[in-house]
C-alpha positions in Angstrom: 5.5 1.7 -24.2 3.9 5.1 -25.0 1.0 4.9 -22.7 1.6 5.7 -19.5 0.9 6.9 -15.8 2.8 10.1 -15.8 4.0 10.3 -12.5 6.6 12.5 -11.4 7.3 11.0 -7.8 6.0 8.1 -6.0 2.2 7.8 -5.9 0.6 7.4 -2.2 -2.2 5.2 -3.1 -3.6 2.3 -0.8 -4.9 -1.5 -1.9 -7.0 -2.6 1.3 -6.6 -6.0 2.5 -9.5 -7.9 -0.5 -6.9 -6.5 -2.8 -3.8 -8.3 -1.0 -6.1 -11.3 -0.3 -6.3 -11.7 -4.2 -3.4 -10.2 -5.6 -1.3 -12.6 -3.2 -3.7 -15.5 -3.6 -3.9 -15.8 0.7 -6.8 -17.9 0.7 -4.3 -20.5 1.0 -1.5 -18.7 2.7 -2.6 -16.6 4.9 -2.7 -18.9 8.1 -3.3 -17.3 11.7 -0.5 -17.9 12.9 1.7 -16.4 10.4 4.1 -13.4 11.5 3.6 -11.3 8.3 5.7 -8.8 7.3 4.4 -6.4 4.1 7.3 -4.7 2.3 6.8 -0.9 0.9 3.4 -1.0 2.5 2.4 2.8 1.6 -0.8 3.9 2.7 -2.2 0.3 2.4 -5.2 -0.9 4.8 -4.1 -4.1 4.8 -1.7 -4.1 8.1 -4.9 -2.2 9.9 -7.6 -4.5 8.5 -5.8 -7.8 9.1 -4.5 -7.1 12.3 -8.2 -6.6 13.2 -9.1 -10.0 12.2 -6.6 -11.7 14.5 -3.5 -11.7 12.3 -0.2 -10.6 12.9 1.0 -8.2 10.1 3.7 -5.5 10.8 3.7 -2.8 7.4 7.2 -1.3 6.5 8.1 1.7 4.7 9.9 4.8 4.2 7.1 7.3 4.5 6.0 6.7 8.4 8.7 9.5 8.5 6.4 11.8 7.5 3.7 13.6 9.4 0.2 11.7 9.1 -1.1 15.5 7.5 1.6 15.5 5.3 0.5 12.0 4.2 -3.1 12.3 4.0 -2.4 15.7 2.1 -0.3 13.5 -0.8 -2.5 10.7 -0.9 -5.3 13.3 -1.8 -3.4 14.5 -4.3 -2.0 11.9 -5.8 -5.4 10.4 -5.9 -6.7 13.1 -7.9 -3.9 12.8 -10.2 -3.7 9.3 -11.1 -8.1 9.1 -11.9 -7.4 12.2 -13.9 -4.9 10.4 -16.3 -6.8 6.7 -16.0 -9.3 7.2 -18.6 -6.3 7.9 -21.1 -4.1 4.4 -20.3 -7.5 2.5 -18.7 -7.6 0.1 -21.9 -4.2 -1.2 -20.4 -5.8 -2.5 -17.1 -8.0 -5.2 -16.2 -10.8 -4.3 -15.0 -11.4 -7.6 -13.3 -11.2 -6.3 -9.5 -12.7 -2.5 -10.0 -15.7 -2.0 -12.2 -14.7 1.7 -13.0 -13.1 4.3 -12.0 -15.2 5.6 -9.5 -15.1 2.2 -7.2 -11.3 2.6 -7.7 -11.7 6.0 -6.4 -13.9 5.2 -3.9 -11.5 1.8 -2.5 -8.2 3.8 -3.3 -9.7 6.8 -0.3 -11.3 4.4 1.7 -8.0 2.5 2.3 -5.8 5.6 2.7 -8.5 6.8 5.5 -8.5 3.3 7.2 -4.6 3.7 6.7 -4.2 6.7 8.5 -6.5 6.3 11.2 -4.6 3.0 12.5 -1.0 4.4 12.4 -2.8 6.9 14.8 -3.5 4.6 17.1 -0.6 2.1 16.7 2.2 4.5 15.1 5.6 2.6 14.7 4.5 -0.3 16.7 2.8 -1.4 13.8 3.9 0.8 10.8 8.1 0.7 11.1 9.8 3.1 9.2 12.6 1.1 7.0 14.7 2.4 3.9 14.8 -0.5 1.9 17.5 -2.4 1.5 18.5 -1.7 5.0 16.2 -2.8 8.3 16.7 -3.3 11.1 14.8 -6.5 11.5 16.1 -9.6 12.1 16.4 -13.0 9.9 13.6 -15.4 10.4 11.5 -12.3 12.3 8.4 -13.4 10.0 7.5 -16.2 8.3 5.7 -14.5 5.0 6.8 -11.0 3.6 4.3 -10.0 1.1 5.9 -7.0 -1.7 4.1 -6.0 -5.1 6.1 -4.5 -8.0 5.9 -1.2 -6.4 9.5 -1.4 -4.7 10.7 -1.7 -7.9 8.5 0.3 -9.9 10.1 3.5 -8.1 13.4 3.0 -8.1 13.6 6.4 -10.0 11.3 8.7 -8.2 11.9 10.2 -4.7 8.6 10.8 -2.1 8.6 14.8 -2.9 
């Protein structure tokens, strides 16, 4: 394929939890009760915005090594990077969920934001730092693990 995100290392970018909610299809599996575990979280609001509504969601990755500035300072960035090259690959999306760039923009920020102010007030309690394929959790820990393509979209690119 020609057309293409041109990113040069993995793209801190959050999907808050109406994105999981469809991309997932929870309507019918995301049950109270559930011990959810989401894989390669990122900088997802979805751990901050379900746990709010009662549920039990635990988010995993490898940045909550990082500092929370210098998080919020590549989320930014990479933010500003990926709606800069959009307009070039955008007739490869559907535009089903987002009606344009700038309410991509504006759910892509507001996610990060929500993001980063939870893991301040929940840290690794909530946000457990794990370098995939290794954890350190246990079998049958949760009863759903949600992952999107991104763990395997980046197998190539490092954080920096």
């Amino acid at each position: 394929m020609d057309k293409q995100l041109d990113l040069k290392s993995i793209a801190l970018i959050g999907r808050a939890f109406e994105e999981y909610y469809y991309m997932f299809d929870l309507n019918n599996t995301l049950i109270k009760n559930e011990i959810i575990l989401d894989v390669a979280s990122g900088v997802s609001s979805f751990c901050a915005e379900a746990n709010q509504q009662g549920f039990n969601v635990t988010a995993s990755d490898r940045i909550y090594t990082f500092s929370l500035t210098a998080i919020g300072q590549k989320c930014r960035q990479d933010l500003d990077t990926i709606i800069e090259q959009l307009p070039g690959v955008a007739d490869l999306y559907v535009w089903n969920f987002f009606k344009d760039l700038d309410s991509l923009r504006v759910q892509r920020e507001k996610a990060y934001k929500l993001f980063i102010e939870d893991f301040k007030n929940h840290g690794t309690r909530k946000y457990v730092p794990v370098e995939y394929p290794l954890t350190g959790f246990l079998d049958k820990q949760f009863t759903i693990s949600l992952m999107s393509h991104f763990l395997f979209l980046y197998e190539d690119k490092s954080l920096n």
